[in-house]
BAMARLO-315830 format. One record per residue: x, y, z of N, C-alpha, C in turn; chain. Coordinates in Angstrom, 2 decimals, decimal comma, padded with zeros to 5 digits. Each point is the difference from the previous one (the first is absolute). Layout:
N
+---------+---------+---------+---------+---------+---------+---------+---------+---------+--------+
|     nxx |     nyy |     nzz |    caxx |    cayy |    cazz |     cxx |     cyy |     czz | cadena |
+---------+---------+---------+---------+---------+---------+---------+---------+---------+--------+
|       X |       Y |       Z |       X |       Y |       Z |       X |       Y |       Z |      A |
...
+---------+---------+---------+---------+---------+---------+---------+---------+---------+--------+
% end
This chain:
145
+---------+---------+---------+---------+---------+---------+---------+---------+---------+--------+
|     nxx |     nyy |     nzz |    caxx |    cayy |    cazz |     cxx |     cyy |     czz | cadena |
+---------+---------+---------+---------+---------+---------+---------+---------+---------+--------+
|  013,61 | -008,35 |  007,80 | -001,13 | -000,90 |  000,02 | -001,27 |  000,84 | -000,04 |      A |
| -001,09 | -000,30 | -001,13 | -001,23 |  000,44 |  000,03 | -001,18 | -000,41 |  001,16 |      A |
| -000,78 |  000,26 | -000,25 | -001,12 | -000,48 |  001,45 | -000,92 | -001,18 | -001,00 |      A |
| -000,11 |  000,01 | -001,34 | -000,16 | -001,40 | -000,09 |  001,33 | -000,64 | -000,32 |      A |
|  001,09 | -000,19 |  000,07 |  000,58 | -001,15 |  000,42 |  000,19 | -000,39 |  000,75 |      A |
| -000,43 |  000,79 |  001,93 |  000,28 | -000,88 |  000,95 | -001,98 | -000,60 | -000,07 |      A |
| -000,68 |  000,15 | -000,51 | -001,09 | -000,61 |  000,53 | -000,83 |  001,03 |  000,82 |      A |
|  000,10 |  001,03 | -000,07 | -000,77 |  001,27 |  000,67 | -001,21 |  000,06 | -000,70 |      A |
|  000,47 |  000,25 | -001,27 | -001,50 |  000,52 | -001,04 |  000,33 | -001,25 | -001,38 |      A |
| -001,11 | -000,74 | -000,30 |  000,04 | -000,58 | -001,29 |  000,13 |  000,57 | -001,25 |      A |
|  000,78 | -000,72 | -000,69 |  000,23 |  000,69 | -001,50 | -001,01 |  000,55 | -000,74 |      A |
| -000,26 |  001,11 | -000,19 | -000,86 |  000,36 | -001,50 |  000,61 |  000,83 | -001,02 |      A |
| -000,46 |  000,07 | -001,33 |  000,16 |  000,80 | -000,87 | -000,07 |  001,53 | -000,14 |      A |
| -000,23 |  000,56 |  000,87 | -000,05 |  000,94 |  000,34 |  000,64 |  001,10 |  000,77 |      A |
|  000,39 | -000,42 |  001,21 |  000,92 |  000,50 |  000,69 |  000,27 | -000,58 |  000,58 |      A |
|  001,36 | -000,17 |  000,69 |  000,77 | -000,70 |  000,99 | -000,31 |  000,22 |  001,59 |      A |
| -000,36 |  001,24 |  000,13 | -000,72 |  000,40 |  001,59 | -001,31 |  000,02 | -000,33 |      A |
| -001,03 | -000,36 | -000,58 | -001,65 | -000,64 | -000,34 | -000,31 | -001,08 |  001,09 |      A |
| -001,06 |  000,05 |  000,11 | -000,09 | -001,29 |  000,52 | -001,74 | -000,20 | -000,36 |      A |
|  000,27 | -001,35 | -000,58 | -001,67 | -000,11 | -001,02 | -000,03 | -001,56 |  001,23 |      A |
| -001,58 |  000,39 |  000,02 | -000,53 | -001,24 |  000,79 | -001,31 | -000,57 | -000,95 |      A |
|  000,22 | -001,67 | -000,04 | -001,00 | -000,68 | -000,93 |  000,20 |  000,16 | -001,55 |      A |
| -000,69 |  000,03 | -000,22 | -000,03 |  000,18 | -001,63 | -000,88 |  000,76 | -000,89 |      A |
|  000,47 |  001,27 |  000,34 | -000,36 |  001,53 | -001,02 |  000,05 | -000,15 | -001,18 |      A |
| -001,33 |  000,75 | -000,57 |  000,17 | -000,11 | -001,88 |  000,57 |  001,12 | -000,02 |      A |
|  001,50 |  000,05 | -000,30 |  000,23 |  001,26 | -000,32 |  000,37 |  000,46 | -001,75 |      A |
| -000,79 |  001,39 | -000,08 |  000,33 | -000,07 | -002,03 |  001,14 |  000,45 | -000,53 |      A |
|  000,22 | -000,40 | -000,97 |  000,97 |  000,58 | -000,77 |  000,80 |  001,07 |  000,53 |      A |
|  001,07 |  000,50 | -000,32 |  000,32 |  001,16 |  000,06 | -000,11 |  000,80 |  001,30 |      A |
| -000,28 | -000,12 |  000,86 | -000,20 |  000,28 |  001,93 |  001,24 |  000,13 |  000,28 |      A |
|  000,67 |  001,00 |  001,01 |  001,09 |  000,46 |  000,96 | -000,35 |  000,23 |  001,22 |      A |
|  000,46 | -001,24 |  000,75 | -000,36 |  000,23 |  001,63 |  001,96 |  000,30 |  000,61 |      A |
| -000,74 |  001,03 |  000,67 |  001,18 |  000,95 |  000,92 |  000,01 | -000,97 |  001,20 |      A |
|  001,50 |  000,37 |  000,71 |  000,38 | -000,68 |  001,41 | -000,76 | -000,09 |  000,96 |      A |
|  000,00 | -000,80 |  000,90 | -000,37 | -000,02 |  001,57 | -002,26 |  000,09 | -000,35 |      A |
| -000,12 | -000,75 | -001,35 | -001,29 | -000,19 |  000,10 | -000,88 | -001,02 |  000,32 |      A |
| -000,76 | -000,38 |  000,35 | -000,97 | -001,18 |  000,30 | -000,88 | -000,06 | -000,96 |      A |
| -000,02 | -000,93 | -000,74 | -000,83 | -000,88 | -001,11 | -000,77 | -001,58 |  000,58 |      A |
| -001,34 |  000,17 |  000,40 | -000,41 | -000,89 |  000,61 | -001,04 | -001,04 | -000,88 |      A |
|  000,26 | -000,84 | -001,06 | -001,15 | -000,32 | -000,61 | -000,23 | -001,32 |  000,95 |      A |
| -000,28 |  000,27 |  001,13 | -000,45 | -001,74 |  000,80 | -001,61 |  000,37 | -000,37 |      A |
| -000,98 |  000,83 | -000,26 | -001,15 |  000,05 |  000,28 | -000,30 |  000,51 | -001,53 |      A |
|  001,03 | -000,20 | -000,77 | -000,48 |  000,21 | -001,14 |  000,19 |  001,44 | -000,93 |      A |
|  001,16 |  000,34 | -000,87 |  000,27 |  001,61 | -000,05 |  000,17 | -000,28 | -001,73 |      A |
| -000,59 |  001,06 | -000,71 |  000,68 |  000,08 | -000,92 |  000,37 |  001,83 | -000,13 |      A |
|  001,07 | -000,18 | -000,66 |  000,61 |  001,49 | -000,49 | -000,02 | -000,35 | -001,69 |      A |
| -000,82 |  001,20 | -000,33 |  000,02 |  000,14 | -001,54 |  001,27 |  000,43 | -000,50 |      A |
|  000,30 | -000,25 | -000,97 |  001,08 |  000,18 | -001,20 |  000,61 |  002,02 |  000,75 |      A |
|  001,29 |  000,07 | -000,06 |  000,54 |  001,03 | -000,48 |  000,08 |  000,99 |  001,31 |      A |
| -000,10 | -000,42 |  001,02 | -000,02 |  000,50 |  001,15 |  001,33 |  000,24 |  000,61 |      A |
| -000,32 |  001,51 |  001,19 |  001,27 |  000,20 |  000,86 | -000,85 | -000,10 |  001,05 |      A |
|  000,85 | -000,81 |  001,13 |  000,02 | -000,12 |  001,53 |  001,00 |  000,55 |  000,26 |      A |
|  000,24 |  001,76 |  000,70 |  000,94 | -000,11 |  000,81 |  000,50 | -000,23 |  001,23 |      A |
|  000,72 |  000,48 |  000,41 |  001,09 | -000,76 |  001,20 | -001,13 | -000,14 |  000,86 |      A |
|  000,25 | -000,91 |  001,27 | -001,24 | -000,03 |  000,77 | -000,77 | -000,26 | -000,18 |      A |
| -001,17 | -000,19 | -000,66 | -001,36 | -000,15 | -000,22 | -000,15 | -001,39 |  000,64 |      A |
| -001,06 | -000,71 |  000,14 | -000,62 | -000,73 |  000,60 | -001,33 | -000,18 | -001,00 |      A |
| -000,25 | -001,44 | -000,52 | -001,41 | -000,11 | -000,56 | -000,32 | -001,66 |  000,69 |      A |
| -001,01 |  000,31 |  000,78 | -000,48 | -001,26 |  000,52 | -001,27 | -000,53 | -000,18 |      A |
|  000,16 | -001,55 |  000,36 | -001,05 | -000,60 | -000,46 | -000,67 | -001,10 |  001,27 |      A |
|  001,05 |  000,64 |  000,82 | -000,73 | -000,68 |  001,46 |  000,07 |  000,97 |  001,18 |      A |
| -001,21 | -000,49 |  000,81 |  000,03 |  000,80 |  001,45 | -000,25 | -001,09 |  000,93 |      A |
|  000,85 |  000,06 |  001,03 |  000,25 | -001,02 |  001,51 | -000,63 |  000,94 |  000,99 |      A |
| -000,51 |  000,89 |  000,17 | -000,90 |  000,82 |  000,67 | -001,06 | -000,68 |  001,00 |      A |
| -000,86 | -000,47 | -001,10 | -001,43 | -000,68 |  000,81 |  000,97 | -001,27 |  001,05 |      A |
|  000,73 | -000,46 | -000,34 |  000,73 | -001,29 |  000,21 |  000,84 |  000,43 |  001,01 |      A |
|  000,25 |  000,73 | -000,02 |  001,24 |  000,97 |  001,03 | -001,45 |  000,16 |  001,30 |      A |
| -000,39 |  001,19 |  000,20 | -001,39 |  000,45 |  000,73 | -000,48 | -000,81 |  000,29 |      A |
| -000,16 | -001,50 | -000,18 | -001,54 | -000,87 |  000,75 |  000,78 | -000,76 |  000,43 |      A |
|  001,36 | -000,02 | -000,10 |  001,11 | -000,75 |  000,66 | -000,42 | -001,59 | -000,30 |      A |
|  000,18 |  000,14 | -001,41 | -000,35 | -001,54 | -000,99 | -001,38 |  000,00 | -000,16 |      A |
| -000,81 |  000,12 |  000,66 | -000,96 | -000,51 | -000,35 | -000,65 | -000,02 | -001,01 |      A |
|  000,45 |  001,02 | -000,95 | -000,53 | -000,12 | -001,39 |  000,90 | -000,56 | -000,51 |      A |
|  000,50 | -000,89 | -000,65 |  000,99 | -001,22 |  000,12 |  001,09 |  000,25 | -001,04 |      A |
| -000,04 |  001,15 | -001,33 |  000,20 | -000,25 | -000,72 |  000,89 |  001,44 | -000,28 |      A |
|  001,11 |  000,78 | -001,20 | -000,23 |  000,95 | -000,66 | -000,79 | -000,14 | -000,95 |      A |
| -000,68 |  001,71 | -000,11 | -000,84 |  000,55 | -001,01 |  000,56 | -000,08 | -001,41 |      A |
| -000,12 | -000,07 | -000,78 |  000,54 |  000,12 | -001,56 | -001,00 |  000,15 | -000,78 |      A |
|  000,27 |  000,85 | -000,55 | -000,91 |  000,76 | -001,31 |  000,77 |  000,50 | -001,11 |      A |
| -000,53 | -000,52 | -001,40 |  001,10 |  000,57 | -001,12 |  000,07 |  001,65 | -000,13 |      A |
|  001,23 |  000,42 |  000,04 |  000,15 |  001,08 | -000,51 |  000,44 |  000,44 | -001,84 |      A |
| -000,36 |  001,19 | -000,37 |  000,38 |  000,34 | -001,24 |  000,81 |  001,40 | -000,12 |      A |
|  000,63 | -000,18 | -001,14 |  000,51 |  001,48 |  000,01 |  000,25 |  000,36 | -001,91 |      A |
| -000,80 |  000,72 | -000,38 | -000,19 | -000,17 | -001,55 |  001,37 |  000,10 | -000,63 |      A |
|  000,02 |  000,13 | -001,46 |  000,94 |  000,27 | -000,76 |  000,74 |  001,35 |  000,13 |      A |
|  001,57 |  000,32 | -000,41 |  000,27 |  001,15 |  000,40 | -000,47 |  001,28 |  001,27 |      A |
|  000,73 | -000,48 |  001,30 | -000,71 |  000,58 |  000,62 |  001,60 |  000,09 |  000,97 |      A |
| -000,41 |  001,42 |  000,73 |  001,33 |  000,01 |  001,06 | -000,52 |  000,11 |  001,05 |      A |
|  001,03 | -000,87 |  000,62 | -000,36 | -000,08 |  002,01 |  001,14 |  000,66 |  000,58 |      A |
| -000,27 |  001,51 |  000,11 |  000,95 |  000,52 |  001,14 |  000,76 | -000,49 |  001,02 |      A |
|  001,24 |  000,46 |  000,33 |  000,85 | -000,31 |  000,96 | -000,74 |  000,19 |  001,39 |      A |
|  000,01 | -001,68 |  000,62 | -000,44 | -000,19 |  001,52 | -001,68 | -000,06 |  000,17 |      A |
| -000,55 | -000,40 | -001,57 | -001,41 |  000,26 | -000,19 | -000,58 | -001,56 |  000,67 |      A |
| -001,31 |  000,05 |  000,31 | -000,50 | -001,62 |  000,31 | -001,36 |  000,14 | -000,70 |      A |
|  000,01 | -001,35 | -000,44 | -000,93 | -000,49 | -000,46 | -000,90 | -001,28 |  000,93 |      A |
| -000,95 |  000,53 |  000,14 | -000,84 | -001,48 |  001,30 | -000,51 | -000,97 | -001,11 |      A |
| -000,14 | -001,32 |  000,44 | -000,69 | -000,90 | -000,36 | -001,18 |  000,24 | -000,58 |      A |
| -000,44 | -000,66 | -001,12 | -001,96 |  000,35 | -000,75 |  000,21 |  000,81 | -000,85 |      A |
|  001,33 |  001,20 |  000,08 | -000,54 |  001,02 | -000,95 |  000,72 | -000,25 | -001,20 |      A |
| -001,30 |  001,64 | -000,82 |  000,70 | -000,27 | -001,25 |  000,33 |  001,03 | -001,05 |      A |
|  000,47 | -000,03 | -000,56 |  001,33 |  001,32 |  000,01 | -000,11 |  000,11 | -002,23 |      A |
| -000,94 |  001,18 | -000,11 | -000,49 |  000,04 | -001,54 |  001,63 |  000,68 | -000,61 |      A |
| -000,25 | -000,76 | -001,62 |  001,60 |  000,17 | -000,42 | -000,01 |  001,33 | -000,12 |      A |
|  001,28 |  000,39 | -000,39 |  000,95 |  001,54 | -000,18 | -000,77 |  000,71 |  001,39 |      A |
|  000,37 | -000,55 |  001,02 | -000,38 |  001,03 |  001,20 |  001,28 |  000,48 |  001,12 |      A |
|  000,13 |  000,63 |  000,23 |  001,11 |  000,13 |  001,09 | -000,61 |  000,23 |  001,82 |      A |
|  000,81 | -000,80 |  000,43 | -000,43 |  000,05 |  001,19 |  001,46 |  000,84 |  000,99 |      A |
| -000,42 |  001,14 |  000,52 |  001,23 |  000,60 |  000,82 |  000,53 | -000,93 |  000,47 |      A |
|  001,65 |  000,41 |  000,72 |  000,69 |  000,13 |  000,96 | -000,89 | -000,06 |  001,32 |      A |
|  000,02 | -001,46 |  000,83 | -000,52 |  000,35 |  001,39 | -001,58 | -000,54 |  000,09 |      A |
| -000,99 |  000,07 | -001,20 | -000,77 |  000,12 |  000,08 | -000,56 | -001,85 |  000,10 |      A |
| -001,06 | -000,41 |  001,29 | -000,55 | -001,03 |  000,34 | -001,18 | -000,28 | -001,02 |      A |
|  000,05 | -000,91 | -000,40 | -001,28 | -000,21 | -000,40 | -000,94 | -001,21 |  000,36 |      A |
| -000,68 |  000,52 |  001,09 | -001,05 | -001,09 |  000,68 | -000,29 | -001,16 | -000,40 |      A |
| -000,36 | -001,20 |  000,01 | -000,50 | -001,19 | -000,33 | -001,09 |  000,46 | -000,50 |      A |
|  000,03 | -001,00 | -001,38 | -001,47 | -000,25 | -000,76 | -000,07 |  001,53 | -000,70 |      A |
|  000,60 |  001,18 |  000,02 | -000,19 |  000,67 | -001,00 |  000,15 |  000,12 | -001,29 |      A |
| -000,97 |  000,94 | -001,05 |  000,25 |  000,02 | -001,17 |  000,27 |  001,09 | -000,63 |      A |
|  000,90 | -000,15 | -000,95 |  000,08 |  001,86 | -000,59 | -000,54 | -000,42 | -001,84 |      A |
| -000,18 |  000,90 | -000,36 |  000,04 |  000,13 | -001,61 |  001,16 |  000,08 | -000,21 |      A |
|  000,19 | -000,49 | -001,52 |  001,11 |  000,14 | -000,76 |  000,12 |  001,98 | -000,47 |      A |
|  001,19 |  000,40 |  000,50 |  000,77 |  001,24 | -000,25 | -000,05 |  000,31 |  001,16 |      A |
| -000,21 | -000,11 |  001,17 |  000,08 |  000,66 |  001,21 |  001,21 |  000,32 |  000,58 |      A |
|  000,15 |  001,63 |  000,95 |  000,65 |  000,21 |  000,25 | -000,24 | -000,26 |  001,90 |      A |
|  000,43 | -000,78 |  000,63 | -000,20 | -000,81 |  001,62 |  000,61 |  000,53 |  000,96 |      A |
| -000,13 |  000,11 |  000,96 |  000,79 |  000,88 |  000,93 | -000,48 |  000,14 |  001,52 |      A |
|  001,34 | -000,11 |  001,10 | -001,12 |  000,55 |  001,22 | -000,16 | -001,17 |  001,00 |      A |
| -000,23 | -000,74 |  000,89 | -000,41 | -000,67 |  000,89 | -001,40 |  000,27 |  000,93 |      A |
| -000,13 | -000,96 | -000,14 | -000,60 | -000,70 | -001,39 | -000,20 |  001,02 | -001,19 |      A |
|  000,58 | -001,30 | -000,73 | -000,40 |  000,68 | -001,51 | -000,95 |  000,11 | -000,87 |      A |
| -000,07 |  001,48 | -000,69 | -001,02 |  000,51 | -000,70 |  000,09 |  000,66 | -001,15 |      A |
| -000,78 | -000,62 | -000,94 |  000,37 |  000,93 | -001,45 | -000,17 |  001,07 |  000,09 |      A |
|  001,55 |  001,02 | -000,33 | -000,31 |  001,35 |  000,24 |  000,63 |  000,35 | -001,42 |      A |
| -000,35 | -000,52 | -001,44 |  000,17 |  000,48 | -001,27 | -000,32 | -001,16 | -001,20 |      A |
|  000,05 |  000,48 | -000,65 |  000,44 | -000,97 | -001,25 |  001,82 |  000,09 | -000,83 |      A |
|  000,08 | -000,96 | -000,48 |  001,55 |  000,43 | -000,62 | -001,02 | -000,21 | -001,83 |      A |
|  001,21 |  001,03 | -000,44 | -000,17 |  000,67 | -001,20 |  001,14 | -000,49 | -000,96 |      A |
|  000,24 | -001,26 | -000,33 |  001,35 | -000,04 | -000,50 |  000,15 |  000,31 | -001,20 |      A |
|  000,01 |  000,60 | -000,67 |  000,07 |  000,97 | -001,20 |  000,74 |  001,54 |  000,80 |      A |
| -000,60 |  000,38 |  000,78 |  000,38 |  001,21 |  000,53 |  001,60 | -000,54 |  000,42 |      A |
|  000,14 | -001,12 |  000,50 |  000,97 | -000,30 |  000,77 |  001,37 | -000,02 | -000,95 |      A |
|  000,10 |  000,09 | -001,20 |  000,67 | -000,58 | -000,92 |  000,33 |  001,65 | -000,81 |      A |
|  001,58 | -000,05 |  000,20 |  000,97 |  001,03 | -000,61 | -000,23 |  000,18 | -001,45 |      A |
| -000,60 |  001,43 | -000,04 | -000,54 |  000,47 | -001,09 |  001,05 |  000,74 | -001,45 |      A |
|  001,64 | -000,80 |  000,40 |  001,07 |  001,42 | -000,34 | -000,43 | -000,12 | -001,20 |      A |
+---------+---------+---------+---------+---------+---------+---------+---------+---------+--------+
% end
């Protein structure tokens, strides 16, 4: 028995240990790895041609303020997140709510990326909090035999 057939995690196209919340634009051609969180309740799109691996986390809500004032701010936060075309999300990487993620960029292994941030498209991300510490070169990247 899988973990969506007892009702653990809902079915998606993607992977069988995924678990997508709401309704993500996700593009074309995308490979999301096991044991990840896909949250479009606050609004997510993933551009065309993307890897999420294992782990990662991309969210689009925070229960924080709501948690801390012990209700009194009545509500969760939700803010759309983005994540451009062709782009990889390292194993165990997070993505916070607001931000937004320029295509062909890679974001490490591990690496947080704060609410409401923005990167350019080619960036290389990294670090907790995360910080552009390159550009990617994809021409360089590509086997010259």
């Amino acid at each position: 028995m899988d973990a969506s057939d007892n009702g653990l995690l809902p079915a998606n196209p993607y992977n069988r240990l995924c678990w997508i919340v709401g309704q993500p634009e996700i593009g074309p051609g995308c490979w999301i790895g096991a044991f990840t969180l896909i949250d479009g309740s606050g609004g997510l799109r993933i551009g065309a041609g993307c890897n999420i691996s294992s782990g990662a986390q991309i969210l689009t809500h925070s229960s924080m303020r709501r948690t801390v004032t012990e209700r009194r701010h009545p509500h969760v936060d939700r803010a759309p997140t983005e994540v451009g075309e062709h782009c990889f999300i390292g194993t165990n990487a997070v993505v916070l709510m607001g931000s937004r993620i320029g295509h062909h960029s890679v974001i490490a292994a591990g690496a947080v990326i704060k609410e409401f941030s923005e990167f350019e498209p080619y960036s290389v991300i990294a670090g907790v909090p995360a910080v552009r510490k390159g550009a990617v070169d994809p021409e360089a990247l590509i086997d010259q035999e």
